[in-house]
Backbone as JSON, one array per atom type, in Angstrom:
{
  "sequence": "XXXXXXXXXXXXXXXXXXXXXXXXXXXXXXXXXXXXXXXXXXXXXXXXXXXXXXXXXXXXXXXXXXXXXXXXXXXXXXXXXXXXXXXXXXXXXXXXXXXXXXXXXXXXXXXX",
  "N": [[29.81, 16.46, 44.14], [29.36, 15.79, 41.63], [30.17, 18.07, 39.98], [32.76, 18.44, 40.68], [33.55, 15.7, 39.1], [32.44, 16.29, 36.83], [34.52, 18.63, 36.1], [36.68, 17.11, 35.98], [36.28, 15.54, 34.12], [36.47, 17.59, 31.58], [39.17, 18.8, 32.0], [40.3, 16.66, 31.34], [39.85, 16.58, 28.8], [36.98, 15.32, 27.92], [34.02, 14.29, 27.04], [31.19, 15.61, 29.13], [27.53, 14.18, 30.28], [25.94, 16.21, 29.96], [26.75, 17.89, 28.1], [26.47, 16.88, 25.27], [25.09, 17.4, 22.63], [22.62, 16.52, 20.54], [19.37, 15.87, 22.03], [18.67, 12.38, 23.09], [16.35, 10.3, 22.36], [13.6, 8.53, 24.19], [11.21, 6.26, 24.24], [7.38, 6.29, 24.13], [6.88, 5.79, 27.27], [6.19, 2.95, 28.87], [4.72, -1.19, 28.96], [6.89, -2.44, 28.12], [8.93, -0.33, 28.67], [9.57, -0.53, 31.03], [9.89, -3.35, 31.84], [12.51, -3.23, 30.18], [13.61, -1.44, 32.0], [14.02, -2.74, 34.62], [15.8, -4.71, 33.87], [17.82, -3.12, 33.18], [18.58, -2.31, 35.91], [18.99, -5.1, 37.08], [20.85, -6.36, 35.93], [22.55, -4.77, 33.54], [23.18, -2.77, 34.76], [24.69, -3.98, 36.94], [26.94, -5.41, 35.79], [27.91, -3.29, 34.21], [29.61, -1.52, 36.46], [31.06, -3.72, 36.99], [32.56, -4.18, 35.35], [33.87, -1.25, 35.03], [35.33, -2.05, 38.05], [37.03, -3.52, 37.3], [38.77, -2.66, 35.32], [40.13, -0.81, 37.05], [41.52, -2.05, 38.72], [43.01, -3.21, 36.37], [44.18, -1.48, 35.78], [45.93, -0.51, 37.86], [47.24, -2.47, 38.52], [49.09, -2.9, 36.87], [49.55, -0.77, 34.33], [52.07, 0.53, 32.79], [52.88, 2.91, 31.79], [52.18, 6.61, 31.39], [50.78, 7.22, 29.31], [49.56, 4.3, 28.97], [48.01, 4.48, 31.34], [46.67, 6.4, 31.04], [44.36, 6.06, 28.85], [43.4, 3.61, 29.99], [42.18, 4.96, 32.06], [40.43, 6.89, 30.06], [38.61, 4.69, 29.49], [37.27, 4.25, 31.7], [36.2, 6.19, 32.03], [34.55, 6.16, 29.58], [32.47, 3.57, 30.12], [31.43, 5.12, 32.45], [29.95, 7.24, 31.87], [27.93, 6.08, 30.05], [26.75, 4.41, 31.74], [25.85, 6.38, 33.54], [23.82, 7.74, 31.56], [21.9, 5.85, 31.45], [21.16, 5.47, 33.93], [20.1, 7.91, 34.38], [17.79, 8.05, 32.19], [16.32, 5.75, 33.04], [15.85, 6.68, 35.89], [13.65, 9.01, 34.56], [12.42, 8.02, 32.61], [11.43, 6.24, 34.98], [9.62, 7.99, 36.85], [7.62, 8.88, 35.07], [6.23, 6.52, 35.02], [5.23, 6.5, 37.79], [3.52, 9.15, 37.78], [1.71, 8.68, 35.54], [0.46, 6.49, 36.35], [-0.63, 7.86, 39.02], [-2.57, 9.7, 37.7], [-6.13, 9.98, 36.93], [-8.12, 7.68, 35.32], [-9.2, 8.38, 32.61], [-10.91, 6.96, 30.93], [-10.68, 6.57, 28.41], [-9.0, 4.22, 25.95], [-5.72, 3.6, 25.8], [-2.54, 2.75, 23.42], [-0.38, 0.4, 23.2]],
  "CA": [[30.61, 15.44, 43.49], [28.66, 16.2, 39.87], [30.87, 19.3, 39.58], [33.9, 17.44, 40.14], [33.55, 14.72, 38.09], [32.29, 17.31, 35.48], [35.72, 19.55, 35.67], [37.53, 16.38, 35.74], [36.42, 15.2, 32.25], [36.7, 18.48, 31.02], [40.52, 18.68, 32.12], [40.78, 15.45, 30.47], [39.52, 16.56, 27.21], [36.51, 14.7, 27.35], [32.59, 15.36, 27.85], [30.1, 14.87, 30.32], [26.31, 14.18, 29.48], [25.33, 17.6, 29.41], [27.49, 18.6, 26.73], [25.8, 15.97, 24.16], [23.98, 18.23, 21.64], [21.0, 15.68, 20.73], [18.96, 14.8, 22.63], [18.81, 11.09, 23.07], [14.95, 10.28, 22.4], [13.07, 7.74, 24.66], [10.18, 5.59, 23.73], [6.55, 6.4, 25.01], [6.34, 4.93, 28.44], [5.15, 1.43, 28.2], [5.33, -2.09, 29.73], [8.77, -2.76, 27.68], [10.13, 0.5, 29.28], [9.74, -0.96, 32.74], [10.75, -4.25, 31.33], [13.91, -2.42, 30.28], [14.5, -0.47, 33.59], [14.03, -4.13, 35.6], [17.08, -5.15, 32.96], [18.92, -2.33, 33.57], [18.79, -2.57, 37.18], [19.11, -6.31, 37.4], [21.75, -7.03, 34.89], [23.29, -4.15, 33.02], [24.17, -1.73, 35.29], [26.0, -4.84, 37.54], [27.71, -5.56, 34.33], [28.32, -1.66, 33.8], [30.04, -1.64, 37.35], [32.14, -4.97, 36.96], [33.64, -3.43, 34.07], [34.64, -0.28, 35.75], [35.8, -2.44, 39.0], [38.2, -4.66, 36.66], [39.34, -1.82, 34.49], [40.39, 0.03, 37.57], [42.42, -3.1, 38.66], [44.4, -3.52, 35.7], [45.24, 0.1, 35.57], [46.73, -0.14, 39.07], [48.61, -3.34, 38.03], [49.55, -3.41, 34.48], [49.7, 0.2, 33.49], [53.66, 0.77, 32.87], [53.39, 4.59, 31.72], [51.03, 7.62, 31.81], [49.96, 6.71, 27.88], [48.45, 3.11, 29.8], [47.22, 4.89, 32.55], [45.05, 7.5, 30.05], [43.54, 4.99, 28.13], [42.39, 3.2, 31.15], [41.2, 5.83, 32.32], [39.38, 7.41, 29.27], [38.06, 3.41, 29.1], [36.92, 3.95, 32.76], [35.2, 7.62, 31.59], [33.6, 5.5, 28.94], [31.7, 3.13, 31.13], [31.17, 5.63, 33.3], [29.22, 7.88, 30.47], [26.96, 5.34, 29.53], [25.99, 4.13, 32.99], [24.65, 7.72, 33.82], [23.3, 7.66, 31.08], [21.06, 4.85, 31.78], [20.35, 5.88, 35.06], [19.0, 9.32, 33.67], [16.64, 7.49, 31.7], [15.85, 5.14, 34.22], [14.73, 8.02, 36.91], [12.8, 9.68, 34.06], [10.91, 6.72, 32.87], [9.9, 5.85, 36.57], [8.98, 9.3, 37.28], [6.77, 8.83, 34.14], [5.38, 5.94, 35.13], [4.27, 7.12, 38.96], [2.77, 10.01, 37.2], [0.53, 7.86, 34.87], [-0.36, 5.98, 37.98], [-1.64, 8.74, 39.67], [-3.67, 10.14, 36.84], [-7.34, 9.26, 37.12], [-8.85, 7.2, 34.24], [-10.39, 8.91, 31.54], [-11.94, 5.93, 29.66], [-9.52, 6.16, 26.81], [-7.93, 3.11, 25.73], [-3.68, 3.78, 25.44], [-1.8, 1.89, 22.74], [0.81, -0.59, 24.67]],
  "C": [[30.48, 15.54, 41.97], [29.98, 17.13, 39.64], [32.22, 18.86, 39.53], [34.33, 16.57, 39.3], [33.11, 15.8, 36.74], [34.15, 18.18, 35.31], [36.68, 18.35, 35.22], [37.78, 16.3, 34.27], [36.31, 16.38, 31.53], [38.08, 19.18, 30.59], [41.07, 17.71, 31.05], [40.46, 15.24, 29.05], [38.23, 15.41, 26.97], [35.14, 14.86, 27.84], [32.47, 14.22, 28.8], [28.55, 14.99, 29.32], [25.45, 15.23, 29.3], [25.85, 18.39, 28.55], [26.84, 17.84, 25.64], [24.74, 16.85, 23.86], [22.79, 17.69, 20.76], [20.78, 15.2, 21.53], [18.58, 13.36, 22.5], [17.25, 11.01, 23.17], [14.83, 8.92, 23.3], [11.89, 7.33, 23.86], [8.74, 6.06, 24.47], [6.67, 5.42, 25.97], [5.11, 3.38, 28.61], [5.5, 0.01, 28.99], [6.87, -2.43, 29.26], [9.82, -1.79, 28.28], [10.19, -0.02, 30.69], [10.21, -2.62, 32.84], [12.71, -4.12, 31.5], [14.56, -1.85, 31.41], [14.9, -1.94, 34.55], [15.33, -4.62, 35.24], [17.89, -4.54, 33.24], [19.9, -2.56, 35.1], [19.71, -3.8, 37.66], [20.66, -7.11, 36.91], [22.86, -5.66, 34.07], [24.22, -3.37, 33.68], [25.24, -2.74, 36.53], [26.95, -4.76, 36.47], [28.82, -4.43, 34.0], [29.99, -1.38, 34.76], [31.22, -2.67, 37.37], [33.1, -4.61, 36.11], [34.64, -2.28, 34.77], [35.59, -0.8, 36.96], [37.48, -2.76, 38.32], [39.39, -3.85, 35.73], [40.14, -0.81, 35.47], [41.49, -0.81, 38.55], [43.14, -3.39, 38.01], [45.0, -2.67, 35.83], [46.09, -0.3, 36.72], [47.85, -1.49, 38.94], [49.63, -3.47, 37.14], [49.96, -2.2, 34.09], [51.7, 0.42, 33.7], [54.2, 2.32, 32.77], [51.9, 5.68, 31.55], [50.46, 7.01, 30.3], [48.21, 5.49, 28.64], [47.46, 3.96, 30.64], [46.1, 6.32, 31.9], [44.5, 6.76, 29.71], [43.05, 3.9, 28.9], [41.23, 4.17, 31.48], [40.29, 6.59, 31.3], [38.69, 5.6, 29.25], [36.62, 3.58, 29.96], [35.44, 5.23, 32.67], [33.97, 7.06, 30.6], [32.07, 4.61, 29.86], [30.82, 3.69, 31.91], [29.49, 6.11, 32.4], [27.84, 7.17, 30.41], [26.12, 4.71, 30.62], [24.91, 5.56, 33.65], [23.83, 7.95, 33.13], [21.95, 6.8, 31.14], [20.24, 4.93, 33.04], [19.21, 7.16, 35.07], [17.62, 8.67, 33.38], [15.85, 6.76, 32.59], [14.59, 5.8, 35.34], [13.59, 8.48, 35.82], [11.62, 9.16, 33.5], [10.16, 6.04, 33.97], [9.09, 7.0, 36.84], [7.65, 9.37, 36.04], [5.81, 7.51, 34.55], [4.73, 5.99, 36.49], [3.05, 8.16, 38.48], [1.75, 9.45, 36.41], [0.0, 7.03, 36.11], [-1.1, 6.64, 38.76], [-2.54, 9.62, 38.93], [-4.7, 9.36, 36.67], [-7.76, 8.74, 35.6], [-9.88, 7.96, 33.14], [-11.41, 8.11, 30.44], [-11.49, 5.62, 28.54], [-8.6, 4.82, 26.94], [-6.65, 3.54, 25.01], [-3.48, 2.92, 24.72], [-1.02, 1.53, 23.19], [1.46, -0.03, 23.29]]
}
């Protein structure tokens, strides 16, 4: 489905998140990043989703000509974008924080 959705927005003149030439930095792993992921989860990415639902509803009502119906849809690519985005991070900061979980204690005190 990746590969699809990748040719798509490529057809459509527009990236995917592996074309973005900085990388997007994260924060050290910390209680605020799992804070943040709880947020994400809980609240943003509904949010993220409601958007895309509603945006994919007007198009099918409202749009009158292909112009409308691009600019929905690059709206819908937008959304999209930024939700994977989030999820990326998401996986990579849990996967960071199992991994500190299963590393044994060395006696060092971590800076929160």
């Amino acid at each position: 489905m990746k590969d699809s959705v990748t040719l798509l927005r490529h057809l459509l003149a527009s990236i995917v998140l592996s074309d973005t030439k900085e990388e997007i930095s994260s924060e050290e792993h910390n209680r605020r990043a799992v804070d943040a992921e709880i947020f994400y989860k809980n609240h943003f990415e509904k949010l993220l989703k409601a958007f895309i639902q509603e945006q994919l509803e007007f198009i099918g009502k409202e749009a009158m000509d292909l112009e409308q119906l691009s600019f929905g849809r690059g709206t819908i690519n937008g959304f999209s974008l930024i939700k994977e985005w989030f999820e990326e991070q998401t996986k990579e900061s849990l996967a960071r924080f199992d991994k500190e979980k299963e590393e044994p204690e060395t006696g060092e005190i971590k800076p929160i």
